[in-house]
C-alpha positions as YAML, in Angstrom:
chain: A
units: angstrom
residues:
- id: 1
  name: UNK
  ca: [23.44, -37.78, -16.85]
- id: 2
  name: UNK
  ca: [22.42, -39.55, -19.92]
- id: 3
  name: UNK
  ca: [20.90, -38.03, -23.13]
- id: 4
  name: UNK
  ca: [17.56, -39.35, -22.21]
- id: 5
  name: UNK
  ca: [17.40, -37.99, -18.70]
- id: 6
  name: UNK
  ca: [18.15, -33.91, -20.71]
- id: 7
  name: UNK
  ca: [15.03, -32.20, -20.40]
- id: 8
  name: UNK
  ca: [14.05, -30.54, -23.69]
- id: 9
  name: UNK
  ca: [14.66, -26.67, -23.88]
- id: 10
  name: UNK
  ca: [13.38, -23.35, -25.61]
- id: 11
  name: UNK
  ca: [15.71, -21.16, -27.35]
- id: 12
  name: UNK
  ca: [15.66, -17.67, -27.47]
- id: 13
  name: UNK
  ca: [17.63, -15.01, -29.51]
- id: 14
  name: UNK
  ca: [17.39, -11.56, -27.54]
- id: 15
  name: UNK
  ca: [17.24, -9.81, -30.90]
- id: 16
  name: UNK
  ca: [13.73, -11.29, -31.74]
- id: 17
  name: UNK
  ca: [12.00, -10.27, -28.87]
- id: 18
  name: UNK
  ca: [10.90, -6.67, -26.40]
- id: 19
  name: UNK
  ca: [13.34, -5.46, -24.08]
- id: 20
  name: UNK
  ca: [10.09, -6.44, -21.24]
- id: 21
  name: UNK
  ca: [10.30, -10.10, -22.41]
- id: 22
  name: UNK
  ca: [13.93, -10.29, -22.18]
- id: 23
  name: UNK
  ca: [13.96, -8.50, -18.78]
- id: 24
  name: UNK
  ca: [11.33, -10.97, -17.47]
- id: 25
  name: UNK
  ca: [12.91, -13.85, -18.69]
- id: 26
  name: UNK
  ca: [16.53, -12.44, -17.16]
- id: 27
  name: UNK
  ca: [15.14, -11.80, -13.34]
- id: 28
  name: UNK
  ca: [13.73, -15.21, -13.77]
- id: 29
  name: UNK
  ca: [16.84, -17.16, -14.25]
- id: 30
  name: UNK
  ca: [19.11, -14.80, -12.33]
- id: 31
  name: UNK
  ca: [17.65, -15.84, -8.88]
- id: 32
  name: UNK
  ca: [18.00, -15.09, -6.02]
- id: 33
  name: UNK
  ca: [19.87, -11.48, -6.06]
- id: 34
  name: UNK
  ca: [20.64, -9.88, -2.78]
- id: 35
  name: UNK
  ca: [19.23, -6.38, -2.47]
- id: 36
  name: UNK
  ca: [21.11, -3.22, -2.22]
- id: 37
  name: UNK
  ca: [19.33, -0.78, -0.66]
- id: 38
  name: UNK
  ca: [21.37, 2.57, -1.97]
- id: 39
  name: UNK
  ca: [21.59, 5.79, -0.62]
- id: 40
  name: UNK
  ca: [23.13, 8.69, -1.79]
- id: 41
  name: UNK
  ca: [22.91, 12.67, -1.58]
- id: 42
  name: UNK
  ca: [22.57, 14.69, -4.69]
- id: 43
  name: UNK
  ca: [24.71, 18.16, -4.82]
- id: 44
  name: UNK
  ca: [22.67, 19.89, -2.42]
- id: 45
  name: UNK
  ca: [22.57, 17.46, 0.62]
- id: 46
  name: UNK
  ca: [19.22, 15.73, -0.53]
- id: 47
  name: UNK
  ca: [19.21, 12.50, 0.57]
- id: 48
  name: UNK
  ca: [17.97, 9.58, -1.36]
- id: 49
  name: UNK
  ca: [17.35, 5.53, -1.44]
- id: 50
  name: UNK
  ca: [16.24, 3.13, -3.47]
- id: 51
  name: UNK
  ca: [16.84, -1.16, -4.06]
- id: 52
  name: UNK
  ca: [18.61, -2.48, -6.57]
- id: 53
  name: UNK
  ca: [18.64, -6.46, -7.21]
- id: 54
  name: UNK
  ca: [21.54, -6.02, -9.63]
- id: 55
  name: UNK
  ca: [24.27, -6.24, -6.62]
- id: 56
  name: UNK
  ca: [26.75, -8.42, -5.82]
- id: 57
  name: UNK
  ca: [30.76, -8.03, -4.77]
- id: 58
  name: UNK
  ca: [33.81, -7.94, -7.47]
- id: 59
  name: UNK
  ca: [36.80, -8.54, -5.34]
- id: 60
  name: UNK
  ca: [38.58, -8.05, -1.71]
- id: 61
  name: UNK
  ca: [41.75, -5.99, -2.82]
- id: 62
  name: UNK
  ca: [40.66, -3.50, -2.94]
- id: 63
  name: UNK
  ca: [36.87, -4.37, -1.31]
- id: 64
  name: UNK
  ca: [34.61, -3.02, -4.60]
- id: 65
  name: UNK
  ca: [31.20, -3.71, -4.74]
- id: 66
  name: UNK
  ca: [28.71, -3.10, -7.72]
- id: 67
  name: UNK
  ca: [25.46, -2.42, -8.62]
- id: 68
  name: UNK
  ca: [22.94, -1.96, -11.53]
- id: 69
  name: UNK
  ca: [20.53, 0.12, -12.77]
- id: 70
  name: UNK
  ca: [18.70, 0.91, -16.15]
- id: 71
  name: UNK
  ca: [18.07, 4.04, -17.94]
- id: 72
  name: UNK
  ca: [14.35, 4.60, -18.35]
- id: 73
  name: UNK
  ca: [12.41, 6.52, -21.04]
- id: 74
  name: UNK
  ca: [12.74, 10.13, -20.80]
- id: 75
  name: UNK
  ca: [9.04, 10.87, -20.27]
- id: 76
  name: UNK
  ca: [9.70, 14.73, -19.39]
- id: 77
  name: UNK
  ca: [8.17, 14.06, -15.92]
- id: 78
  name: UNK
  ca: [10.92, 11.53, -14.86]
- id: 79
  name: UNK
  ca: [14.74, 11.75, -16.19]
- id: 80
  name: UNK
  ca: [16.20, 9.06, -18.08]
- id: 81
  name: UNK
  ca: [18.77, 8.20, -14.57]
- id: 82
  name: UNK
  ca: [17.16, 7.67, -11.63]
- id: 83
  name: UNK
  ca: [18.21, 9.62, -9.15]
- id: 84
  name: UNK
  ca: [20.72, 7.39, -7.53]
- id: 85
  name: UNK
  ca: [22.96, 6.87, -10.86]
- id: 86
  name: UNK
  ca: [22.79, 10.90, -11.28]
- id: 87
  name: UNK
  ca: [23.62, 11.46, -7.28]
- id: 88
  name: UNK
  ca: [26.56, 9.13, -7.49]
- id: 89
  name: UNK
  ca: [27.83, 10.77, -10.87]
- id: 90
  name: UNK
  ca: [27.52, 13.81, -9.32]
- id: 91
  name: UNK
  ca: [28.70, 13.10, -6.04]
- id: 92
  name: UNK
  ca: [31.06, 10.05, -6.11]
- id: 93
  name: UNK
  ca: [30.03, 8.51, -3.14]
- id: 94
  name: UNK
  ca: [27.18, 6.58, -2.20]
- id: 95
  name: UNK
  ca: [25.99, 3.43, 0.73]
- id: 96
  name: UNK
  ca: [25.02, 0.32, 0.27]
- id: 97
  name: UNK
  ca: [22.55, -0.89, 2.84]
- id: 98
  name: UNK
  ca: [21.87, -4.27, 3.00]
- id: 99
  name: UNK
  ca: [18.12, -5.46, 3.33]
- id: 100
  name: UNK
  ca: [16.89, -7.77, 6.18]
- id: 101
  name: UNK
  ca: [13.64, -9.22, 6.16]
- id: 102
  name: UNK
  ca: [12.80, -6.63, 9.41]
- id: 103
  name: UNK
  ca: [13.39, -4.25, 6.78]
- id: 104
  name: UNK
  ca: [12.24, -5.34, 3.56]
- id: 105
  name: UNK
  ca: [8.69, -3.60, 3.24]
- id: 106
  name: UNK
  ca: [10.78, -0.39, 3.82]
- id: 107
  name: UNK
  ca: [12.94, -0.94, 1.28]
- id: 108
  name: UNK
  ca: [10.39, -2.00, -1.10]
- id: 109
  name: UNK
  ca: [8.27, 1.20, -0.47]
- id: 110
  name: UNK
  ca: [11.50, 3.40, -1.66]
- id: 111
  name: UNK
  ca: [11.23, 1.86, -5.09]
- id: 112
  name: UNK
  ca: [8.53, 3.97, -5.56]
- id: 113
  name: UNK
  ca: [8.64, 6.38, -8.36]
- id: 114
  name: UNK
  ca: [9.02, 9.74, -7.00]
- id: 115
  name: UNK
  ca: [10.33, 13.40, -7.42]
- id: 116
  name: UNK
  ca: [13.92, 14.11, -6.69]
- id: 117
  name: UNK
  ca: [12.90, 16.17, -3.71]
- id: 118
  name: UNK
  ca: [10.80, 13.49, -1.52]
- id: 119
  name: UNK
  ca: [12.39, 11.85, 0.85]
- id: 120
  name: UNK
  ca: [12.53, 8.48, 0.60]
- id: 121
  name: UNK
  ca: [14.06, 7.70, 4.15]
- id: 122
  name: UNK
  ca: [10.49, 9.27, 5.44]
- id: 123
  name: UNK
  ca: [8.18, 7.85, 3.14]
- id: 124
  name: UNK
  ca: [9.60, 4.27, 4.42]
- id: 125
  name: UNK
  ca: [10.46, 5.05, 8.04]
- id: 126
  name: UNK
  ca: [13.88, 4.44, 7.85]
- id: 127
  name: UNK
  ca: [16.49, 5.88, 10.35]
- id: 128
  name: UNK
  ca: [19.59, 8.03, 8.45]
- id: 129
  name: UNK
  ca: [22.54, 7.52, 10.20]
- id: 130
  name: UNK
  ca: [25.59, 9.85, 9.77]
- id: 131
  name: UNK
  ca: [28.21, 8.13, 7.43]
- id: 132
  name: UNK
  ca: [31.92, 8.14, 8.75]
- id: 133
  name: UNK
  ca: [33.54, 9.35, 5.32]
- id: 134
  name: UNK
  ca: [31.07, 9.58, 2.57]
- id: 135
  name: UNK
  ca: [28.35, 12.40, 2.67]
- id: 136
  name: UNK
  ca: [25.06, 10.01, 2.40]
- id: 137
  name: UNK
  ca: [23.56, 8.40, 5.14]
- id: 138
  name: UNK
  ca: [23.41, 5.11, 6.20]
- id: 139
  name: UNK
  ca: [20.11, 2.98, 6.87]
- id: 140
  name: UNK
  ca: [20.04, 2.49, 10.49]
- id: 141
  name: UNK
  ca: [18.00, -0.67, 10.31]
- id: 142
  name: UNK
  ca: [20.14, -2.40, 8.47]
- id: 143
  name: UNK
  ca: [22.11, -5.17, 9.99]
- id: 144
  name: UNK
  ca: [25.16, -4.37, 7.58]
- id: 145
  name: UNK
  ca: [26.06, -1.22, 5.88]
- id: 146
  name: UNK
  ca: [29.17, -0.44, 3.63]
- id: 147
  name: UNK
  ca: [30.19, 3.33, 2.99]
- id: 148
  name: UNK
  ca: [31.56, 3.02, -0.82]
- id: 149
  name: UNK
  ca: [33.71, 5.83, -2.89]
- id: 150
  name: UNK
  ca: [32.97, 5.75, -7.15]
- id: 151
  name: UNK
  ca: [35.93, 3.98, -8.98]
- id: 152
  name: UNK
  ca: [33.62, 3.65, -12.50]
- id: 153
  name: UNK
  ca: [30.69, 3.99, -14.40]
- id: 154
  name: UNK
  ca: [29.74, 1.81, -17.22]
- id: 155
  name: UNK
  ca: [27.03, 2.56, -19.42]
- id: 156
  name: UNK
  ca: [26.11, -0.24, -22.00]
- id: 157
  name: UNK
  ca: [23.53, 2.38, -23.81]
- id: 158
  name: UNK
  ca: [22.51, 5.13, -23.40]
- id: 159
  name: UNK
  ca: [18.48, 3.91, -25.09]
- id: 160
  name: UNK
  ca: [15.84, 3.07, -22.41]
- id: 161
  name: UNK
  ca: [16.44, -0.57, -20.62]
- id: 162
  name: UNK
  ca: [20.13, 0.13, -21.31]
- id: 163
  name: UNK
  ca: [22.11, -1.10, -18.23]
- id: 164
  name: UNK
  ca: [24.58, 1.24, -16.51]
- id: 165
  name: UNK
  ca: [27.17, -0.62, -13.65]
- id: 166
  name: UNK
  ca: [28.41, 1.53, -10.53]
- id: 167
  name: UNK
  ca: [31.44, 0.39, -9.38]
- id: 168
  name: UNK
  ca: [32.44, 1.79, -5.74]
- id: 169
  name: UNK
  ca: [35.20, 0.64, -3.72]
- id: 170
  name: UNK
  ca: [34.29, 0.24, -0.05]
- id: 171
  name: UNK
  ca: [35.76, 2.81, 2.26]
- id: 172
  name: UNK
  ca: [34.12, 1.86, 5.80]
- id: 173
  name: UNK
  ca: [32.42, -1.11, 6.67]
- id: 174
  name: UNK
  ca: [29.56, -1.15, 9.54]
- id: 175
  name: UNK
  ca: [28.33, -4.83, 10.60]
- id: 176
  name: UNK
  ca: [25.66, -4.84, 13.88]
- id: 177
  name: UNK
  ca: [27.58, -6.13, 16.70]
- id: 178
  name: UNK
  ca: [26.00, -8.86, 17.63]
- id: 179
  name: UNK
  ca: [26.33, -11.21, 14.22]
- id: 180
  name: UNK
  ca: [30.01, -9.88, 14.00]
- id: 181
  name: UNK
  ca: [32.72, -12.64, 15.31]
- id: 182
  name: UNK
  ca: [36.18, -12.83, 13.95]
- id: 183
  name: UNK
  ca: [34.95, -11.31, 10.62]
- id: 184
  name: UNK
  ca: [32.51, -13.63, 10.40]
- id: 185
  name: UNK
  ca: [28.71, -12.46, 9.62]
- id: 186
  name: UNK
  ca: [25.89, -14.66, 11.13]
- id: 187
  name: UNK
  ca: [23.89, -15.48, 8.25]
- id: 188
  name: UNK
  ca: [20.46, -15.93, 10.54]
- id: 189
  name: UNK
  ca: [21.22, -12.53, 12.35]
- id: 190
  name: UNK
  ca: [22.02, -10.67, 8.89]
- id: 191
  name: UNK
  ca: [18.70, -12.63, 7.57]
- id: 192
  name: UNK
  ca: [19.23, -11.17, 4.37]
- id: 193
  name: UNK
  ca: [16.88, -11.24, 1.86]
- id: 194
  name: UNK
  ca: [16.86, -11.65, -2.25]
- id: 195
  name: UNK
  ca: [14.17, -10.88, -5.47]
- id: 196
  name: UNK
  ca: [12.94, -13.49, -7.61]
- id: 197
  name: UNK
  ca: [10.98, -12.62, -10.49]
- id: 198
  name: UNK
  ca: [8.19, -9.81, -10.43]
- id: 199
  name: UNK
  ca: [6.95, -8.94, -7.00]
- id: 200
  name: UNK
  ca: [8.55, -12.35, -5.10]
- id: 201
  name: UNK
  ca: [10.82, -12.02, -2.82]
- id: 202
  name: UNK
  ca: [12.92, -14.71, -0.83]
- id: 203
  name: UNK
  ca: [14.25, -15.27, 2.33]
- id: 204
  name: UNK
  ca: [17.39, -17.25, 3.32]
- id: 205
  name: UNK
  ca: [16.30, -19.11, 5.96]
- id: 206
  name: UNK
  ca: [16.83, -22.60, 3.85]
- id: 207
  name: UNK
  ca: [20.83, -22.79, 4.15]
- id: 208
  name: UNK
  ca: [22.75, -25.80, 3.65]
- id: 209
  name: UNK
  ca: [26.82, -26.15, 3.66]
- id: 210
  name: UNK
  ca: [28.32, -27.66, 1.18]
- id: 211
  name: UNK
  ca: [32.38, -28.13, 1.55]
- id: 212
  name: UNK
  ca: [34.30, -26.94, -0.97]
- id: 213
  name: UNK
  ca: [36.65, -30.13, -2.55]
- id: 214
  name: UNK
  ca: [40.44, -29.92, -2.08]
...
């Protein structure tokens, strides 16, 4: 590509802006992020879910997984951790469901801002499935579900907006049985889907395969 074909860009230094603008300008240039739909129990047996776009895998050996959340302002009505960070701190254990797009109304409705003790399987009509070694349920709806035990907890603040990482090593993995083959996941029967910016979603219908050069 040649200097005149560079399209001009704007800079910007995180320091000279709000933590909204920054967050805006982050979930519009980290696109698309799968969905984890996470569920976890507090001390007490109270189940809970919620999504969380922050998600993606870290590495096979062992099979850890990770995902994101941020610390809001402590308004005295709602805690600074949602209830998902404080479950798994609590708990050490938690699922993560992934989202189809049968599923992904559901799993927006648990986003909703609630009290500890509503139950956000009910509010969205999803199905909790008994987990084979960790205490929270599973989604049943969800094409894929992987049953995760805490390895670490990484807070980079402890202000509101501050980003906290879960890292959870995967104990059991459940696939549905009809896009399982050979360890293989059939991308149109997991029809996963991802956040863009704000309140768009996407689907991943539009796949192309590109080989990988020797």
């Amino acid at each position: 590509m040649s200097n005149s074909e560079i399209s001009p860009v704007v800079t910007v230094n995180p320091a000279d802006y709000d933590a909204r603008n920054i967050y805006k300008l982050m979930t519009g240039i980290i696109v698309p992020r799968p969905v984890a739909l996470v569920s976890t129990v507090d001390r007490n047996g109270v189940a809970n879910v919620a999504p969380f776009s922050f998600f993606n895998g870290v590495g096979s050996v062992p099979p850890t997984v990770l995902f994101c959340t941020v610390l809001r302002r402590d308004t005295g009505k709602l805690p600074a951790r949602k209830d998902s960070l404080s479950n798994v701190e609590e708990t050490g254990e938690f699922v993560i469901n992934v989202v189809s797009a049968a599923i992904a109304d559901a799993a927006n409705a648990t986003a909703a801002e609630v009290p500890p003790e509503v139950d956000e399987f009910a509010l969205a009509g999803l199905t909790p499935v008994p987990s084979e070694v960790v205490k929270p349920p599973r989604v049943g709806e969800s094409p894929a579900q992987m049953e995760c035990k805490l390895r670490q907890v990484i807070y980079t603040g402890r202000h509101a907006g501050a980003g906290v990482v879960v890292l959870g090593e995967v104990v059991r993995f459940h696939i549905r049985r009809d896009i399982f083959d050979d360890f293989r996941v059939d991308p149109a029967g997991l029809d996963a889907v991802g956040r863009m910016a704000g309140n768009t979603w996407v689907r991943t219908h539009d796949r192309v395969e590109l080989v990988r050069p020797k």
